[in-house]
SERONU-389532 format. One record per residue (C-alpha): residue number from 0; x, y, z; residue in three letters. Coordinates in steps of 0.001 Angstrom, whole numbers, plus 500000, padded with zeros to 6 digits. Example, Ala and Ser with C-alpha at 12.3 -4.5 7.8 and 13.67 -1.06 7.14 Angstrom:
# SERONU-389532
@pos: 0	X: 512300	Y: 495500	Z: 507800	code: Ala
@pos: 1	X: 513670	Y: 498940	Z: 507140	code: Ser
# end
This chain:
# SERONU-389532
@pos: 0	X: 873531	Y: 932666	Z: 157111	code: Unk
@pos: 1	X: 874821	Y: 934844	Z: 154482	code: Unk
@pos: 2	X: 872380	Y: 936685	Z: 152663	code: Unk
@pos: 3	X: 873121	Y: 936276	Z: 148584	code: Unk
@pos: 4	X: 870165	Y: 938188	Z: 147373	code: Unk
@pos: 5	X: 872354	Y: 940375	Z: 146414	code: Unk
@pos: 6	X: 873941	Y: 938372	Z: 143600	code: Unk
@pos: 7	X: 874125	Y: 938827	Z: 140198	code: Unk
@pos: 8	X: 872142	Y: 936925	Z: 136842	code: Unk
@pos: 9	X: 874227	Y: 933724	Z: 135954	code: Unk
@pos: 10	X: 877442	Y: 934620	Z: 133744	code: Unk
@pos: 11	X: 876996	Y: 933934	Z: 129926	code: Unk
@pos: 12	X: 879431	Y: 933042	Z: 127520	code: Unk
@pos: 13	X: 880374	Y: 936153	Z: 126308	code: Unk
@pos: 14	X: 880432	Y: 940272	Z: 128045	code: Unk
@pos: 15	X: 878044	Y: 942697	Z: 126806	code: Unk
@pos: 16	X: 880399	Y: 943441	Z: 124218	code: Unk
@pos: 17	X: 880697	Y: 940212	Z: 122823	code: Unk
@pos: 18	X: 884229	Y: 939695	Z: 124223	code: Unk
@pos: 19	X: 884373	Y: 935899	Z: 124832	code: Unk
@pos: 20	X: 884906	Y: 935322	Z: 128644	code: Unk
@pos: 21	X: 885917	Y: 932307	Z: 131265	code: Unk
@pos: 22	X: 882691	Y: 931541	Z: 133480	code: Unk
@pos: 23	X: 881341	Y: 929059	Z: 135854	code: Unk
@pos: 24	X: 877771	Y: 928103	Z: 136214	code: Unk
@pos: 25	X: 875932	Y: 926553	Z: 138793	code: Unk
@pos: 26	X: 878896	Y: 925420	Z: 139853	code: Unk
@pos: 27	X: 879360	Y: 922405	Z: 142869	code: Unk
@pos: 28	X: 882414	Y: 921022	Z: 143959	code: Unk
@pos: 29	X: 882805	Y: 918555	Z: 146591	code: Unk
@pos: 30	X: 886608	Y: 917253	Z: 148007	code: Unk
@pos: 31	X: 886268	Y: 913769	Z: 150121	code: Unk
@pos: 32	X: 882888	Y: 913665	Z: 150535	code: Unk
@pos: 33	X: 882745	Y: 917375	Z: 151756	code: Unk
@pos: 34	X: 880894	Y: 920149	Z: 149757	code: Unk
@pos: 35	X: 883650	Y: 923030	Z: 149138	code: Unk
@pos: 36	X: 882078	Y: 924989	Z: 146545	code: Unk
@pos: 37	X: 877893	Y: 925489	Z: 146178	code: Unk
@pos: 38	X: 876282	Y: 927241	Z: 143399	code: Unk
@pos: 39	X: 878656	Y: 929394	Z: 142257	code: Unk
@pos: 40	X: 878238	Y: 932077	Z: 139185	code: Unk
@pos: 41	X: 881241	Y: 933928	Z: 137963	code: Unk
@pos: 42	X: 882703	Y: 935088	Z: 135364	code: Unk
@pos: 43	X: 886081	Y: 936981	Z: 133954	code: Unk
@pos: 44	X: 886116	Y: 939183	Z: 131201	code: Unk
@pos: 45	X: 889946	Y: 939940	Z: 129321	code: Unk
@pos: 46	X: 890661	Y: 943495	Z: 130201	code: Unk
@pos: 47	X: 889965	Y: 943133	Z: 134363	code: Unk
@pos: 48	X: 892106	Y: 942037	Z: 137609	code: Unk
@pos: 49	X: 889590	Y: 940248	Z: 139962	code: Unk
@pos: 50	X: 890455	Y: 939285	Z: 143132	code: Unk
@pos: 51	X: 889122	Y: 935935	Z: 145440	code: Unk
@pos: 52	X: 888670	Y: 936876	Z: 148459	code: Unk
@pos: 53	X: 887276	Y: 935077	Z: 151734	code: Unk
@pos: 54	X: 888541	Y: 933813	Z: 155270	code: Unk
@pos: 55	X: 891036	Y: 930241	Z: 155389	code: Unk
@pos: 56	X: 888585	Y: 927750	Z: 153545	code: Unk
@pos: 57	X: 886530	Y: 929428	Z: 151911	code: Unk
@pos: 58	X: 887221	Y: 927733	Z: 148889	code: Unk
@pos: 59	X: 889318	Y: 930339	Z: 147050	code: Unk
@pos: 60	X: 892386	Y: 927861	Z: 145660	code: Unk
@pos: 61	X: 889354	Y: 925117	Z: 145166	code: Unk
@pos: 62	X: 887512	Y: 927574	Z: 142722	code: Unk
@pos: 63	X: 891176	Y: 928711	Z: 140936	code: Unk
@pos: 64	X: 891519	Y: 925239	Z: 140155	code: Unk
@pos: 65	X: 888467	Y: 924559	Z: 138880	code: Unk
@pos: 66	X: 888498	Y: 927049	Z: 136648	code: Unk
@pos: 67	X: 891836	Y: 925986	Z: 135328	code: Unk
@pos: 68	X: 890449	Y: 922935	Z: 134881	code: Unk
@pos: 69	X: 892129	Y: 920903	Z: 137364	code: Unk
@pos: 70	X: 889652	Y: 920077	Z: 139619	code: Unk
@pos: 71	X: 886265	Y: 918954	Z: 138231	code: Unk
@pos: 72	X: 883111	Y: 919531	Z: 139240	code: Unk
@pos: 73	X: 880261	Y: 917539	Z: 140570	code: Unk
@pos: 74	X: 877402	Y: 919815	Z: 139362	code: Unk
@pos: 75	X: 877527	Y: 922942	Z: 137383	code: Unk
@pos: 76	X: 880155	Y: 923700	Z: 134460	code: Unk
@pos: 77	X: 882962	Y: 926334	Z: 133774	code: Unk
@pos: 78	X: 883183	Y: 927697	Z: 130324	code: Unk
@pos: 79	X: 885710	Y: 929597	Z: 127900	code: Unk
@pos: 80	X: 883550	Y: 930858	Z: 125461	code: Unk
@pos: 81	X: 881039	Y: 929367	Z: 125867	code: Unk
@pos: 82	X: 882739	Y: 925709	Z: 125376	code: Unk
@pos: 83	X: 882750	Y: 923276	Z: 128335	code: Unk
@pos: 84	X: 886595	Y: 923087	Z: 129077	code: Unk
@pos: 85	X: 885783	Y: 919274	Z: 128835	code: Unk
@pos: 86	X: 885638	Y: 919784	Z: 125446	code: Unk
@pos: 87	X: 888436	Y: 921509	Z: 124835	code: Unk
@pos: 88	X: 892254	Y: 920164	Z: 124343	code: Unk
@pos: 89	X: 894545	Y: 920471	Z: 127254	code: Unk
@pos: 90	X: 896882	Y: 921833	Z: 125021	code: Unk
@pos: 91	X: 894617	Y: 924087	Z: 123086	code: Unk
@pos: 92	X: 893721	Y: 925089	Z: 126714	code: Unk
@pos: 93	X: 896869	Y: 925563	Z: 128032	code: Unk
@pos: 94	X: 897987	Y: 928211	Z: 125552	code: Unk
@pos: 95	X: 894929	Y: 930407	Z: 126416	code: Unk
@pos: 96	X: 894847	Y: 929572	Z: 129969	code: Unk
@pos: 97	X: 897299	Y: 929758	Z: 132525	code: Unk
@pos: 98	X: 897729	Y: 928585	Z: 135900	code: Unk
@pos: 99	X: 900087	Y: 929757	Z: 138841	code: Unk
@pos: 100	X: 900129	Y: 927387	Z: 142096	code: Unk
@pos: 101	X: 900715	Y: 928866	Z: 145136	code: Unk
@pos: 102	X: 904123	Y: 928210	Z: 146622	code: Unk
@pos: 103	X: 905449	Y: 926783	Z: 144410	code: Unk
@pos: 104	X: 909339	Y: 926112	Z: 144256	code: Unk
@pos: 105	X: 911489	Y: 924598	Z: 141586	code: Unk
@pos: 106	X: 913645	Y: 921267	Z: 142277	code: Unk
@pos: 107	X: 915612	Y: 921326	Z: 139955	code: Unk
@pos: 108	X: 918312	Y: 923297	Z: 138959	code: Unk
@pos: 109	X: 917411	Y: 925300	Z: 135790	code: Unk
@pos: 110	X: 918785	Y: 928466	Z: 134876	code: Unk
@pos: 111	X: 916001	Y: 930751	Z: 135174	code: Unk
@pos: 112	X: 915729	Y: 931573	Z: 131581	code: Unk
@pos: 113	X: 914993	Y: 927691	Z: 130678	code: Unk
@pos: 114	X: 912451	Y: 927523	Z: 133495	code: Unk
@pos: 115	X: 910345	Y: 930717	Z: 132205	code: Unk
@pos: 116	X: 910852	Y: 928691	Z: 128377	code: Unk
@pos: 117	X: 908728	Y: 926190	Z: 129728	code: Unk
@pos: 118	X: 905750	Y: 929036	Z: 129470	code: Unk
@pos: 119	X: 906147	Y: 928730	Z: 125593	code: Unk
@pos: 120	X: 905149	Y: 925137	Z: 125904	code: Unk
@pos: 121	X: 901444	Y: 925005	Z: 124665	code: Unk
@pos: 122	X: 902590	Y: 927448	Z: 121863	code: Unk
@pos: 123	X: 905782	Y: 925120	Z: 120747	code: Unk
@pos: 124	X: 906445	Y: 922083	Z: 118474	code: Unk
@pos: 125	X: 907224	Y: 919150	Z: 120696	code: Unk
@pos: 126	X: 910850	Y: 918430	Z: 120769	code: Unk
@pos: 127	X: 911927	Y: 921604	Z: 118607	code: Unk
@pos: 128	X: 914005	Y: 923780	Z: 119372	code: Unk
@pos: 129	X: 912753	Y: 927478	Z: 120557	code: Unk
@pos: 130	X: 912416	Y: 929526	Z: 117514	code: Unk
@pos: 131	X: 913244	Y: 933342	Z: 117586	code: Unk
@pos: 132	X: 909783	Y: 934535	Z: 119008	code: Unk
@pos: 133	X: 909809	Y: 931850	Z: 121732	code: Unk
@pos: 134	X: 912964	Y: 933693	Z: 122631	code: Unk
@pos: 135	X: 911832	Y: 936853	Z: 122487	code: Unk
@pos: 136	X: 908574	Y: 936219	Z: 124399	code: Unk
@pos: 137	X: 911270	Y: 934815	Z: 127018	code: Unk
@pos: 138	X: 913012	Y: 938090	Z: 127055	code: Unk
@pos: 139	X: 909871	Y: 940644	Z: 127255	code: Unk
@pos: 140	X: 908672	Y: 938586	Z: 130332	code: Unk
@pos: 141	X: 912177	Y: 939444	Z: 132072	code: Unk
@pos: 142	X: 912032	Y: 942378	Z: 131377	code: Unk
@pos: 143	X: 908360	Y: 943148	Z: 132752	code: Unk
@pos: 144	X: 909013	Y: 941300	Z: 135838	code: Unk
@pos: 145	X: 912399	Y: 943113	Z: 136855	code: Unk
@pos: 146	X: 913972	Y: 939415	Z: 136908	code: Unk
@pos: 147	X: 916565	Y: 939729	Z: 133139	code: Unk
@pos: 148	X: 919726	Y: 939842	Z: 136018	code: Unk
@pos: 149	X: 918430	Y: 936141	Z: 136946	code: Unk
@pos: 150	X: 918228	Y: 935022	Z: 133614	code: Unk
@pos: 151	X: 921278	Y: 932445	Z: 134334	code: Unk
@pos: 152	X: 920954	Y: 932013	Z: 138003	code: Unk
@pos: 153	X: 919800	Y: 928222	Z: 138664	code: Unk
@pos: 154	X: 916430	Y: 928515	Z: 139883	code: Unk
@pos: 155	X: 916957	Y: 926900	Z: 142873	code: Unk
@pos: 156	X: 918813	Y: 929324	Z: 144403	code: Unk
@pos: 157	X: 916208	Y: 932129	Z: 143967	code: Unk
@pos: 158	X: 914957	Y: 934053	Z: 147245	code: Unk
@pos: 159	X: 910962	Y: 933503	Z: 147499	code: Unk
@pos: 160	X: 910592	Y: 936890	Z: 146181	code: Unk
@pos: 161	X: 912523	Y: 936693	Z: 143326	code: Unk
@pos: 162	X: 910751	Y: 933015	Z: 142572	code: Unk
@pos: 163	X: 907685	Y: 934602	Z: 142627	code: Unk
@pos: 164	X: 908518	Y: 936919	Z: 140399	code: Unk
@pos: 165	X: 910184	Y: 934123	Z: 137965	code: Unk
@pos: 166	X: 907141	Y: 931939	Z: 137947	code: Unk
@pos: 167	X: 904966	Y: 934934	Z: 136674	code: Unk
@pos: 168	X: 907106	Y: 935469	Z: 134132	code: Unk
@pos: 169	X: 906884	Y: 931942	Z: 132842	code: Unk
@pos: 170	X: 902973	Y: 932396	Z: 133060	code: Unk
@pos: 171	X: 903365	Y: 935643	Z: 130935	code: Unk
@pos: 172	X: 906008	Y: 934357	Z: 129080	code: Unk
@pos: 173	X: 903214	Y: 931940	Z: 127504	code: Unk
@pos: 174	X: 901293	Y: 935359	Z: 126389	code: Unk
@pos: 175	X: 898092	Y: 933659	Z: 127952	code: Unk
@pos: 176	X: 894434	Y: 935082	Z: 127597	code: Unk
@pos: 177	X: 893910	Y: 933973	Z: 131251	code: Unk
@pos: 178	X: 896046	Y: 934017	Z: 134054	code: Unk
@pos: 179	X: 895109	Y: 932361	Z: 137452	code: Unk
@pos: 180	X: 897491	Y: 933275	Z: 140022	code: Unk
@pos: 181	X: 897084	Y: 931355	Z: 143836	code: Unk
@pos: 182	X: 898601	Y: 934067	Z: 146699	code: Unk
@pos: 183	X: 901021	Y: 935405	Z: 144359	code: Unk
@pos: 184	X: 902067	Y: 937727	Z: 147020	code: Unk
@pos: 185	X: 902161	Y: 935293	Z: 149660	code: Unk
@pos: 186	X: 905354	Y: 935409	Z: 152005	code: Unk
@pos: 187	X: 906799	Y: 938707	Z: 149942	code: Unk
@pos: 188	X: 907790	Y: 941559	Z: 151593	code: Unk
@pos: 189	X: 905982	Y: 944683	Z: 151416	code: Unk
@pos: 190	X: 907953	Y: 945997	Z: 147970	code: Unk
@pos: 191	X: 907703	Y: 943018	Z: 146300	code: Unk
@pos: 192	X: 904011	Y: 942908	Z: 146745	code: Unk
@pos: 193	X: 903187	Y: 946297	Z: 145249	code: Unk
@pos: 194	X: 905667	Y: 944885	Z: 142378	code: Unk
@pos: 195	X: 903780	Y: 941638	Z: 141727	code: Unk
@pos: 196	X: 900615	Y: 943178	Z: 142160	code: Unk
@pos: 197	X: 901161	Y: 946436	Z: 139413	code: Unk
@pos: 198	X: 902299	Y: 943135	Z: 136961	code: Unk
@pos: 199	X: 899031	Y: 941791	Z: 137378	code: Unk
@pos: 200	X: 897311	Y: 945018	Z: 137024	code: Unk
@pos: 201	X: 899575	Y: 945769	Z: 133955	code: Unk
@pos: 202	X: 899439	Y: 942581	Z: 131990	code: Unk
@pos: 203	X: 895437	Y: 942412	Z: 133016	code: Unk
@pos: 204	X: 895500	Y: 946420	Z: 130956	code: Unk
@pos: 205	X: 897377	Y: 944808	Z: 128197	code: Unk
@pos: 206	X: 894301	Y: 942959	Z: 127523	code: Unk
@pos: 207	X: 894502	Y: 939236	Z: 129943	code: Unk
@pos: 208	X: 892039	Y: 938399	Z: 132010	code: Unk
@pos: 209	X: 893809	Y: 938269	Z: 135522	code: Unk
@pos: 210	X: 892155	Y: 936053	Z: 138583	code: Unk
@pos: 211	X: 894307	Y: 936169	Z: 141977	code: Unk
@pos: 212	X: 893692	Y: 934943	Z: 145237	code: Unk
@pos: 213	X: 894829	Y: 937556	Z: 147494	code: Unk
@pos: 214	X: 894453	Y: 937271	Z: 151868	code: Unk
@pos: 215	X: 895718	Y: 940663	Z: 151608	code: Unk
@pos: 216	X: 892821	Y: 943407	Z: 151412	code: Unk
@pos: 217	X: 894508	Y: 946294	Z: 151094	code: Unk
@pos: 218	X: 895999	Y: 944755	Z: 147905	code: Unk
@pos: 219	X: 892672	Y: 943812	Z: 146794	code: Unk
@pos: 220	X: 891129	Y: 946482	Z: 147721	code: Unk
@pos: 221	X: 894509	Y: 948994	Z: 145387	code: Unk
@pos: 222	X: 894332	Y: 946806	Z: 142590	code: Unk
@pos: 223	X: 891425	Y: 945081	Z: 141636	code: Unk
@pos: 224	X: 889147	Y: 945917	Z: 139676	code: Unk
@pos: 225	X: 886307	Y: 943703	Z: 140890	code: Unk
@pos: 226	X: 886445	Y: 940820	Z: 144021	code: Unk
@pos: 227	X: 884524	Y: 937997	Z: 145023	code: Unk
@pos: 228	X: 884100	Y: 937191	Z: 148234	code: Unk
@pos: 229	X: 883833	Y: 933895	Z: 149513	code: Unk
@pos: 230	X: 882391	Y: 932236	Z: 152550	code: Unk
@pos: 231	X: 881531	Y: 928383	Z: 153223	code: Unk
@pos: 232	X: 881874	Y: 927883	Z: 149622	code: Unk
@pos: 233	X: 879780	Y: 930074	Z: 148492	code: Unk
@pos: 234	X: 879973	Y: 933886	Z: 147246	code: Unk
@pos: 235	X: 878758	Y: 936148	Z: 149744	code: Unk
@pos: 236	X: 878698	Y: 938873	Z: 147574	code: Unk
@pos: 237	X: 880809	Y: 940650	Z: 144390	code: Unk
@pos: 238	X: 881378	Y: 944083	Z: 143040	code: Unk
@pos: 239	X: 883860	Y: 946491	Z: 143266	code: Unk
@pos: 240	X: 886146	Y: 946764	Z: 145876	code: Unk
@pos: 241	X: 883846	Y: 949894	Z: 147594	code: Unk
@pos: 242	X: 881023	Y: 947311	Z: 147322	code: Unk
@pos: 243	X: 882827	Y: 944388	Z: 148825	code: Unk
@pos: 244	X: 884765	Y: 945566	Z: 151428	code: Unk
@pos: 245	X: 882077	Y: 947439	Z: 153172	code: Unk
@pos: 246	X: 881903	Y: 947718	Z: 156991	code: Unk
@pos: 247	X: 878767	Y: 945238	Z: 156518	code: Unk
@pos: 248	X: 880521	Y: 942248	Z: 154836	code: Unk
@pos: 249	X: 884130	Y: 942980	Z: 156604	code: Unk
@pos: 250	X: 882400	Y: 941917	Z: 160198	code: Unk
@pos: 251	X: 880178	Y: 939341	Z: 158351	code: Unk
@pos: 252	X: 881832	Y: 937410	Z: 156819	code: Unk
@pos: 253	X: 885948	Y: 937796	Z: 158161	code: Unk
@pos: 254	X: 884767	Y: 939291	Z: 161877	code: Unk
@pos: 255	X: 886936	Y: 942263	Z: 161922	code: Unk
@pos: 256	X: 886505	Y: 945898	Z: 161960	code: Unk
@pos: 257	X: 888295	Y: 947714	Z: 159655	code: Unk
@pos: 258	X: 889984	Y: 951437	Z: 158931	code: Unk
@pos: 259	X: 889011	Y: 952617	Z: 155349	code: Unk
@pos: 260	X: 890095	Y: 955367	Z: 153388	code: Unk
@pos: 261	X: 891601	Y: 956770	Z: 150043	code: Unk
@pos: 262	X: 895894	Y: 957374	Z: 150067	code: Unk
@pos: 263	X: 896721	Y: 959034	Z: 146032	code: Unk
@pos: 264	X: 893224	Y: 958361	Z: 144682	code: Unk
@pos: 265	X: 893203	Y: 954585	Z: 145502	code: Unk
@pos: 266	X: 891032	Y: 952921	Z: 148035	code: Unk
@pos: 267	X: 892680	Y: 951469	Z: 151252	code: Unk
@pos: 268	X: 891230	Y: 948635	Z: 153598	code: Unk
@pos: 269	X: 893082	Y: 947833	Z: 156669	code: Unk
@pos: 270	X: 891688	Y: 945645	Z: 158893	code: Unk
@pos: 271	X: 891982	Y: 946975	Z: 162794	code: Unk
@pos: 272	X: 890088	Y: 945095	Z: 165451	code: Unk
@pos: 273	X: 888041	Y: 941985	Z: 165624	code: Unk
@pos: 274	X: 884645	Y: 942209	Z: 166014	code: Unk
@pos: 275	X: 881694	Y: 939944	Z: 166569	code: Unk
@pos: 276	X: 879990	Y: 938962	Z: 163269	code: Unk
@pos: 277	X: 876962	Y: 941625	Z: 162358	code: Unk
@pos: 278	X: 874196	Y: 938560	Z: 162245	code: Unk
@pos: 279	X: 875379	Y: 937383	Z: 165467	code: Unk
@pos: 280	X: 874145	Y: 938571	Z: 168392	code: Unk
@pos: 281	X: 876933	Y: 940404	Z: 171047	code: Unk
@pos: 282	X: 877312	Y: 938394	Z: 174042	code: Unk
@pos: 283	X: 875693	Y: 940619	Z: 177331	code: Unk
@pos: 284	X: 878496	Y: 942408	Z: 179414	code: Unk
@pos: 285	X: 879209	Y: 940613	Z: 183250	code: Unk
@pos: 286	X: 878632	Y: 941919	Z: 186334	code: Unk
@pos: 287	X: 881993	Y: 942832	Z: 186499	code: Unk
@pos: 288	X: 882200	Y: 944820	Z: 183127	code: Unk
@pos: 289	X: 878142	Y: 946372	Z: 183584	code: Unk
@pos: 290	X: 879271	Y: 947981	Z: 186716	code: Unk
@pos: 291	X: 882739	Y: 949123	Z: 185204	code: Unk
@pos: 292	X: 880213	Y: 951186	Z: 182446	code: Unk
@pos: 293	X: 877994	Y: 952081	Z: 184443	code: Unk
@pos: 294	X: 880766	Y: 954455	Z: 186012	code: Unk
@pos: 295	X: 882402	Y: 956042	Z: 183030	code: Unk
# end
């Protein structure tokens, strides 16, 4: 059982300083008759990169979409503002929110300039033509995300890590408030990662709130500025990454010992061994292996 006493008051609408932020409450979620998510209290502030964290099913993606609105929820209730996003329009929504599915791949064969347009969406007329700050929003997110040269490639024929890189610029392209990103480092290469992830950390600086579920905890653990932690649908615990990735929750919650340290000022996490959960008790050594001790 995972001890939550350690858990913070519910979220309200709005940070300390009045800065209007996107929060769940309470929040339930259940998928086919299965409970995914249970009573869960969050909330992101503009300003901060927070990272979802937790082992394969946690219910990281499950709680990314529901705060992006695409998945609802049985009890509880996510907010922007302080406004149910039930009562707000998608579209209204859409320019203040954005989403980034993991994996994702284009089918069709857009140059990659139109496909990062499509970001300017919420914040166009329908059917008009782009007007000259819809193109220059275009050009400012090619240029943060190192991906101008592929302005004309089709997007089809883009490597993963130069996709990945294209779809955040079509997220940033829409200048959003929010930005939910699913494993936007998943299946990169080691460079590309540190690239993707000092975007996120830049464009959360510039004033977004950024949300990313990361599997990768020396990332989280560089970057973030706060991570939650899940663990059968629930959150184990949050804080900073020192209080989150602690030798405690590491072998709790994923089973695996880890080496920790700091490398230019920044934090580092890097898991090492497995290792028997702490609240579980270590199974007693055979004859074979008591006698083998015994003797050392």
């Amino acid at each position: 059982m995972i001890d939550v006493t350690s858990q913070p008051r519910p979220p309200s609408s709005t940070a300390p300083d009045g800065t209007p932020v996107l929060a769940a409450k309470a929040l339930d979620v259940t998928l086919g008759g299965r409970a995914v998510l249970q009573g869960i209290d969050c909330a992101v502030k503009p300003g901060e990169l927070v990272g979802l964290i937790g082992p394969n099913g946690a219910g990281k993606t499950t709680l990314l979409r529901t705060l992006a609105g695409l998945v609802p929820a049985n009890a509880g209730r996510v907010t922007l503002a302080g406004q149910p996003l039930a009562e707000i329009p998608r579209r209204r929504f859409a320019a203040r929110v954005a989403y980034q599915p993991q994996g994702e791949r284009p089918h069709w064969p857009l140059p990659v300039r139109d496909l990062v347009m499509l970001g300017r969406a919420p914040r166009r007329r329908a059917f008009g033509r782009p007007a000259a700050g819809d193109q220059a929003a275009v050009s400012q997110a090619l240029h943060a995300t190192g991906t101008e040269h592929l302005a004309e490639r089709p997007a089809t024929e883009l490597s993963n890590g130069e996709c990945a890189r294209v779809l955040l610029a079509r997220a940033l392209a829409g200048a959003p408030e929010w930005l939910l990103a699913d494993e936007p480092v998943g299946g990169l290469d080691p460079y590309h990662r540190l690239e993707v992830m000092a975007r996120l950390q830049a464009t959360a600086r510039a004033g977004a709130g950024v949300v990313a579920v990361l599997h990768d905890l020396t990332l989280a653990a560089r970057f973030c500025d706060r991570l939650l932690l899940l663990h059968g649908g629930c959150i184990a615990v949050q804080g900073t990454p020192t209080e989150v990735l602690t030798d405690r929750w590491l072998r709790r919650v994923y089973r695996v010992r880890a080496l920790t340290g700091v490398q230019d000022g920044e934090p580092f996490v890097l898991p090492w061994a497995r290792a028997a959960p702490l609240d579980e008790p270590q199974s007693p050594p055979n004859e074979a292996e008591a006698e083998s001790a015994s003797k050392r």
